[in-house]
GUKESE-291698 format. One line per 5 residues: for each residue z, x, y of C-alpha. Coordinates in pm, whole numbers, plus 50000, padded with zeros to 5 digits. Example, Ala and Ser with C-alpha at 12.3 -4.5 7.8 and 13.67 -1.06 7.14 Angstrom:
# GUKESE-291698
50780 51230 49550  50714 51367 49894 $
//
This chain:
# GUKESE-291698
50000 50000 50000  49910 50112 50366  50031 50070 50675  49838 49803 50879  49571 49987 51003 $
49531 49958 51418  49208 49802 51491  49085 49480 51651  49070 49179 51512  49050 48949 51758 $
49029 48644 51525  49215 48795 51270  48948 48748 51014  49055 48830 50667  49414 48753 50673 $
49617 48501 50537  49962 48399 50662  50184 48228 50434  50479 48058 50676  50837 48003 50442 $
51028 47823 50634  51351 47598 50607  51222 47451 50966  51011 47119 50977  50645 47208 51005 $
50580 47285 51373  50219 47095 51379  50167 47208 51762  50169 47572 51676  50073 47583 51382 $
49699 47387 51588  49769 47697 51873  49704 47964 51621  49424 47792 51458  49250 47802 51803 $
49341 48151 51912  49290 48338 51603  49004 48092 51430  48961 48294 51108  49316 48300 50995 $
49417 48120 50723  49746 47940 50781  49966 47766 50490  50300 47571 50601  50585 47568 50312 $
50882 47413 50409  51188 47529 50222  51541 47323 50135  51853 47521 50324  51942 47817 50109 $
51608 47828 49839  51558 48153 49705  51226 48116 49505  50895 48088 49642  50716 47719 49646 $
50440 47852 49461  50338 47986 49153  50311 48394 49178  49950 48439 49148  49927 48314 49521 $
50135 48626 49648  49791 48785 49533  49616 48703 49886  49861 48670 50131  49871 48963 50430 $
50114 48832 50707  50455 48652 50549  50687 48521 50737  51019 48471 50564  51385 48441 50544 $
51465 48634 50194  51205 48508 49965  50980 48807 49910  50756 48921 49626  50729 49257 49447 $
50510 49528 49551  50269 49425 49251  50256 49102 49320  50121 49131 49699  49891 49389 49694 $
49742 49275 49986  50069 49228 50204  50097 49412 50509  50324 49253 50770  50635 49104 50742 $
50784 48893 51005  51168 48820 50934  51353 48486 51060  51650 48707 51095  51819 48968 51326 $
51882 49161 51082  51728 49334 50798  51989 49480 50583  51948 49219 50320  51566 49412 50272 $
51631 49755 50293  51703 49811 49911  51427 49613 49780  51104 49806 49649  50856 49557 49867 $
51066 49749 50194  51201 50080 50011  50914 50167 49813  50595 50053 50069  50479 50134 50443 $
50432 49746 50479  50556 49683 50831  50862 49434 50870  50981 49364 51178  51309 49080 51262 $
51355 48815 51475  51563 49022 51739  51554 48841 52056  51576 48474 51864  51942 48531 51892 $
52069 48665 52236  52081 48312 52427  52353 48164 52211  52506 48443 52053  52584 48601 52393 $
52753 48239 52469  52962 48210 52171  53084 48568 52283  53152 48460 52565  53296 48145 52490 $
53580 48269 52252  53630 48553 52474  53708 48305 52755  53862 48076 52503  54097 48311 52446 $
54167 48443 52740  54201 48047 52880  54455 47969 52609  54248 47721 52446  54314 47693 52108 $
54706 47643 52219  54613 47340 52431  54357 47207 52213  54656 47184 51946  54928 46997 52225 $
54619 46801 52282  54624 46651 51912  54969 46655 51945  54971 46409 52241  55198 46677 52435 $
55141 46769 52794  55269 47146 52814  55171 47414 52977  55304 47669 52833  55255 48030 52900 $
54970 47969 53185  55097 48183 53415  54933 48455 53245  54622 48326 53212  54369 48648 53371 $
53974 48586 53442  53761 48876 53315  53637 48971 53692  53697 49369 53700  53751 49365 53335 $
53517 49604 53077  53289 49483 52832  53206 49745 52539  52918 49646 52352  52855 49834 52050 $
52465 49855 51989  52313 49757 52205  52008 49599 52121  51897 49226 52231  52222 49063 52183 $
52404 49303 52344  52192 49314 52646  52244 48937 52678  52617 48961 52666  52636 49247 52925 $
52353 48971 53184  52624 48729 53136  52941 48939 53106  52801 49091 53447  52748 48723 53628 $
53102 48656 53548  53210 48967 53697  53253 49207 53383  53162 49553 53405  52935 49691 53114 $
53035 50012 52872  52696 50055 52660  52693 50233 52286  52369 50354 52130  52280 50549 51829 $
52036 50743 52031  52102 50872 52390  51970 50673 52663  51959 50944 52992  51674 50832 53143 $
51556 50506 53298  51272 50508 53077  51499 50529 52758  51703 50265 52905  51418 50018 52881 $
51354 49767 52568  51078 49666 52416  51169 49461 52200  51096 49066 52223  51323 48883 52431 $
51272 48479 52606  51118 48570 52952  51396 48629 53225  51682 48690 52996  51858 49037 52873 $
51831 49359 53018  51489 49483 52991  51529 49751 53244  51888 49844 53135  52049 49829 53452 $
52347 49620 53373  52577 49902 53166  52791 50171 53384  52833 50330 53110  52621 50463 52853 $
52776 50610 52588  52610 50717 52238  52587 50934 51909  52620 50903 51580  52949 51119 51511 $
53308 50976 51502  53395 51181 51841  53105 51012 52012  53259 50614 51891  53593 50710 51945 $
53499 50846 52314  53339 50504 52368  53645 50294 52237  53865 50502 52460  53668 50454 52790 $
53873 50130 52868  53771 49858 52718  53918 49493 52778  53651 49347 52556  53476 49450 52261 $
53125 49342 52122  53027 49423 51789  52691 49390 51757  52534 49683 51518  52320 49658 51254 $
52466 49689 50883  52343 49992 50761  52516 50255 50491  52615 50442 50840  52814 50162 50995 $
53044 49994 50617  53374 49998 50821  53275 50185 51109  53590 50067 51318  53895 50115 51067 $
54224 50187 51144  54165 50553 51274  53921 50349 51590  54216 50043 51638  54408 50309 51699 $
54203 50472 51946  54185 50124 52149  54571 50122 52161  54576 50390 52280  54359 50396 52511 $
54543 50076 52630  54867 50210 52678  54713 50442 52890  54521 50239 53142  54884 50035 53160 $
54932 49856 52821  54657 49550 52853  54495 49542 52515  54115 49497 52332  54011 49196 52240 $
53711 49221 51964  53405 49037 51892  53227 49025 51585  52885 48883 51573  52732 49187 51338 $
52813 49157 50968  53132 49180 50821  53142 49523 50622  53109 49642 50998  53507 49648 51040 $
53770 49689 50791  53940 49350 50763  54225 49423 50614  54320 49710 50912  54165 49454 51120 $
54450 49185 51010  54693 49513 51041  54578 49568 51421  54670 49248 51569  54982 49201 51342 $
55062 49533 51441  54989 49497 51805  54725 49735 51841  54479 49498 51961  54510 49178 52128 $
54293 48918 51901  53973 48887 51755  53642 48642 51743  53494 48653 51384  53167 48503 51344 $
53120 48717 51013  53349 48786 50800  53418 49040 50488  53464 48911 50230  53168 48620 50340 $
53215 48321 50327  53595 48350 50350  53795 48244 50084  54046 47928 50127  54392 48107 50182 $
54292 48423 50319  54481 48596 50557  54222 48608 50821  54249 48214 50843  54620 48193 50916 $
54618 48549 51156  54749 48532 51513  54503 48519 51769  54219 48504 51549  53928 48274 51615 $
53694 48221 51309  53364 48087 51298  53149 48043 50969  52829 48237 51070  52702 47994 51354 $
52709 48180 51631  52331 48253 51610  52242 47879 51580  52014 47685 51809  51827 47370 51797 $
51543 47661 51994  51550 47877 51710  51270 47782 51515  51051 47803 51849  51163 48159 51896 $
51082 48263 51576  50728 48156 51567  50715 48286 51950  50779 48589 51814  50548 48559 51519 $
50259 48451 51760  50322 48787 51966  50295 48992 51711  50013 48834 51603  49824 48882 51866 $
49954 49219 51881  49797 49261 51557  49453 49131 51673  49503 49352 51974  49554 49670 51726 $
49859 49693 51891  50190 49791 51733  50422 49534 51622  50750 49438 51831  51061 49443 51655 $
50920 49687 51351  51243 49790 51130  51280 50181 51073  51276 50322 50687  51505 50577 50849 $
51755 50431 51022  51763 50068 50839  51746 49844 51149 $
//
C-alpha cells in the first residue's frame, strides 16, 4: 500500500467513499459532494450506537479508497485499494496498534476541531461550577433548603492561570474562552513553539473559533522530558486542562511525583490550589494518586470526563470523592457534530482533489 499520491483530481474520478456512520444520512451533503466532485462514488451506511462490524459483506472492502469511520476498519488485505482514512474521532489511539494503521502508509487523519466548541464549555462549565459552589446548592436545592453556606469564598477566575496540557484544537478553544473570562493562558507542547510561525495551527477548526495564530498563551512551555512537565505544572497554575493525546508516552503522565509538584507550587504562590480537568483519556492520570491528591489536599478538585478504569464501575471511589465532578464521556457531544465531521471530510476532500495534503493527518511516530 502507498501513500496517496499528490496529484489533481478535481472530480475525484476513481475513488470510492464508503461513509460508516451512527449519524442519520445527511441527504444535503451527501447531493453537495455529488456536484463538486461528480465522479466519486458515494455509499451512506448508517450504523446502530456502538456496532463494531461492517454492514457489508467483506468482499466490498475490495474497492473502497476514502473510509470514513468510527472503529470499524478492515485488514490491510482486505482493502487493497484504501488510501485515506477520515476518523469521527479526536483521537486515534484506538488505531495505532492495528496492522491497517501500524503496518501501511494509508493516511488517517481525526476529527480534531469537531470537538473544541463544547468541550472547551464543559471545561469551563465545571471549572466555574466548581468554583460557584454548584453542586452544594444544587443538593439544598433538592433538599428544599435555602442556605448559603460558605459563599463568601466564592472567587471568579479573572487574573487566575489556565494550564492547558497539549495544546491542540481543544486546548486552543479553552484558552479563547478562558481568556474572554479573564484567565491568563500557560501553553504545553510536545514540540517547542518559539516562533510565531510555529505558534500557528493548521489544523481544521469552525471559522472564527480557537487560536489559529496562537496569540492567546503567555506562556509557552514544552518538551518531552519530566523536567520540562514538571516546569510547566510549577509555573502557577489555578486551573488545569488535560487535553493530550493517549499515546505509550503519556499512560499516567501526571502521577503522584506531578500532584506533588502542583502543591507545591501552590504553597508557594500563597497556598490557593489546582483544580484539574480531564477531557483526554483516562490512562492519562493515575486515578488512584489522583483520588490520593484531593484526599490528601494536594489539589483542590477535579472534572473527569474520562475516566480509568472506563466506564466507571458502580462503587468506585472516584464516584463518592470530594470535590470530584464526573461525567460519562459527554463532554465532546453536540447535536453539530455530525456536521463537523463531514465538514471536515469535505475539506479534505477537496484537499485531495487539490493534491493537497490532508488536515488533521495522524503521525506513525508520535501516535496522534
Amino acid at each position: 500500500m502507498t501513500l496517496i499520491k499528490m496529484s489533481t483530481n478535481k472530480t475525484l474520478k476513481g475513488h470510492k467513499l464508503a461513509i460508516l456512520s451512527p449519524f442519520a444520512k445527511p441527504k444535503e451533503f451527501l447531493e453537495q459532494l455529488r456536484k463538486e466532485f461528480p465522479d466519486l462514488v458515494a455509499d451512506y451506511y448508517q450504523l446502530q450506537w456502538g456496532q463494531t462490524t461492517a454492514p457489508f459483506p467483506p468482499e466490498t472492502w475490495k474497492d473502497i479508497t476514502i473510509l470514513l469511520t468510527f472503529n470499524i476498519l478492515p485488514t490491510p488485505e482486505q482493502a487493497p485499494k484504501l488510501e485515506y482514512v477520515q476518523l469521527q474521532s479526536a483521537g486515534a489511539n484506538h488505531v495505532l496498534k492495528l496492522p491497517i494503521f501500524a503496518d501501511t502508509e494509508i493516511n488517517f487523519c481525526t476529527a480534531n476541531g469537531v470537538h473544541g466548541p463544547q468541550i472547551s464549555e464543559w471545561i469551563i462549565s465545571t471549572y466555574l461550577a466548581f468554583e460557584h459552589h454548584l453542586p452544594f446548592f444544587l443538593e439544598k436545592q433538592k433538599q428544599g433548603t435555602w442556605e448559603r453556606g460558605d459563599s463568601n469564598n466564592i472567587e471568579d477566575g479573572l487574573g487566575k492561570t489556565i494550564g492547558i496540557l497539549g495544546y491542540g484544537s481543544i486546548g486552543r478553544q479553552t484558552a479563547r474562552v478562558a481568556t474572554a473570562l479573564g484567565l491568563k493562558v500557560h501553553a504545553y507542547t510536545l514540540h517547542p513553539r518559539n516562533t510565531p510561525e510555529s505558534k500557528k495551527d493548521s489544523s481544521w477548526t469552525p471559522a472564527g473559533l480557537g487560536d489559529p495564530d496562537g496569540v492567546f498563551p503567555s506562556k509557552w512551555f514544552a518538551g518531552g522530558k519530566k523536567a520540562d512537565l514538571r516546569a510547566f505544572l510549577a509555573s502557577g497554575l489555578d486551573l488545569l486542562v488535560i487535553s493530550t493525546p493517549l499515546t505509550d508516552n503519556t499512560q499516567h503522565l501526571i502521577a503522584a511525583p506531578e500532584f506533588k509538584v502542583l502543591a507545591d507550587a501552590a504553597a508557594a504562590r500563597g497556598g490557593r490550589k489546582t483544580y484539574v480537568s480531564n477531557i483526554a483519556r483516562g490512562p492519562v492520570i493515575q486515578t488512584e494518586d489522583l483520588i490520593e491528591a484531593v484526599n490528601g489536599g494536594l489539589i483542590r478538585g477535579a472534572a473527569l470526563d474520562v475516566t480509568d478504569p472506563e466506564p466507571l464501575p458502580d462503587g468506585h471511589p472516584l464516584w463518592t470523592t470530594k470535590n470530584v465532578i464526573v461525567t460519562p464521556h459527554v463532554s465532546g457531544a453536540s447535536t453539530a457534530y455530525a456536521t463537523r465531521v463531514f465538514a471536515i471530510l469535505e475539506y479534505n476532500l477537496r484537499r485531495l482533489s487539490e493534491g493537497k495534503e490532508l488536515t488533521n493527518r495522524v503521525s506513525r511516530k508520535e501516535g496522534y
